[in-house]
N, C-alpha and C positions, 0 to 999 in steps of 0.2 A: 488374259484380256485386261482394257483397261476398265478398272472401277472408276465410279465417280459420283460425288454427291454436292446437291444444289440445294443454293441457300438462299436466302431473301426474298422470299415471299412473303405475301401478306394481304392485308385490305385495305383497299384505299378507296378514296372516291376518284369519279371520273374527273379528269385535267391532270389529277398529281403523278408523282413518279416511285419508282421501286429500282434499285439494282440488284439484279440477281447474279449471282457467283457460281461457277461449278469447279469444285478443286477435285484433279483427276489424281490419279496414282501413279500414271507410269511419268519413268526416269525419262523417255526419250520426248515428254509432251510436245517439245520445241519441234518434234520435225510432222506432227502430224496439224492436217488441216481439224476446223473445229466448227458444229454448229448449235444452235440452238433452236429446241421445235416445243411445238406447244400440241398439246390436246386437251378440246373442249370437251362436253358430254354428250354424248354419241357420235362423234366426229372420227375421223382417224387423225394420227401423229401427222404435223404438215411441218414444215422445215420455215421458221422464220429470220432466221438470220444466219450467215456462218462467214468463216476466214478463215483465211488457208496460213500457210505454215507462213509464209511471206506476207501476209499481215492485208492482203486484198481483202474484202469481205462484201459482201452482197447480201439482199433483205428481200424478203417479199413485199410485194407492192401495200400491203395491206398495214405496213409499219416503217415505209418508206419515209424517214424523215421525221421520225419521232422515236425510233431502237436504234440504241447505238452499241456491237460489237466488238469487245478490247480482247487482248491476250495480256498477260502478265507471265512469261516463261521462265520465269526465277524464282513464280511462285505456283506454279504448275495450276492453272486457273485462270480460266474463260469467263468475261462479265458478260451481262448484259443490260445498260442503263436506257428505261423504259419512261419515257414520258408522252404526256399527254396522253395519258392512259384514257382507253375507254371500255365501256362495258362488255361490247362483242372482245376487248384484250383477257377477258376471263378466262383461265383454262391452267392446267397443270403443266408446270414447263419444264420440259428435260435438254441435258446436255450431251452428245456425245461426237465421238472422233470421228471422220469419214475421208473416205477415198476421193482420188481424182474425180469420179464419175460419182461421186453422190453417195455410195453405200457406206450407212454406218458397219464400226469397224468396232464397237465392244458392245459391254453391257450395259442395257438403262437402268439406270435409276431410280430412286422413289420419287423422285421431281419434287420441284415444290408451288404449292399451288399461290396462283393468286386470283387474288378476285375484286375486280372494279365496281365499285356501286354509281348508280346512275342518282 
């Protein structure tokens, strides 16, 4: 399965920005689609951004316009550059690979948190 661990988190206050990083392990990252999801506390994991192999990507309405989705496939690693952050943007964020229809496809990771001050 693929591993992966996510980096760039932190605290900031609201308006500013964060990029978070997820460098995966497997050799073939280029042909798998990719998303990024976040969980707050008590919440469940929601899917906030993803791209697929072909470099399409789509965001939930909730970060529409302010997450922006890269691939780097040379460097086996999924960004994600996060502005105009705000405080409901709190929460631990994970990265992992998924299928056509949506199911992730390895293991999570330990995330990494961030957290927006108001």
């Amino acid at each position: 399965q693929v591993q992966v661990v996510e980096s760039g988190g932190g605290l900031v206050q609201a308006g500013g920005s964060l990029r978070l990083a997820c460098a995966a392990s497997k050799n073939n990252f280029r042909f798998n689609n990719w998303g990024w999801y976040r969980q707050a506390p008590g919440n469940q994991r929601v899917l906030v951004a993803a791209i697929t192999a072909g470099g399409t990507t789509n965001y939930a309405d909730s970060v529409k316009g302010r997450f922006t989705i890269s691939r780097d496939n040379t460097k086996n690693t999924v960004y994600l550059q996060m502005n105009s952050l705000k405080p409901e943007d709190t929460a631990v964020y994970y990265c992992n690979s998924r299928n056509g229809a949506g199911s992730v496809l390895g293991s999570w990771g330990l995330g990494t948190q961030v957290t927006v001050s108001s």
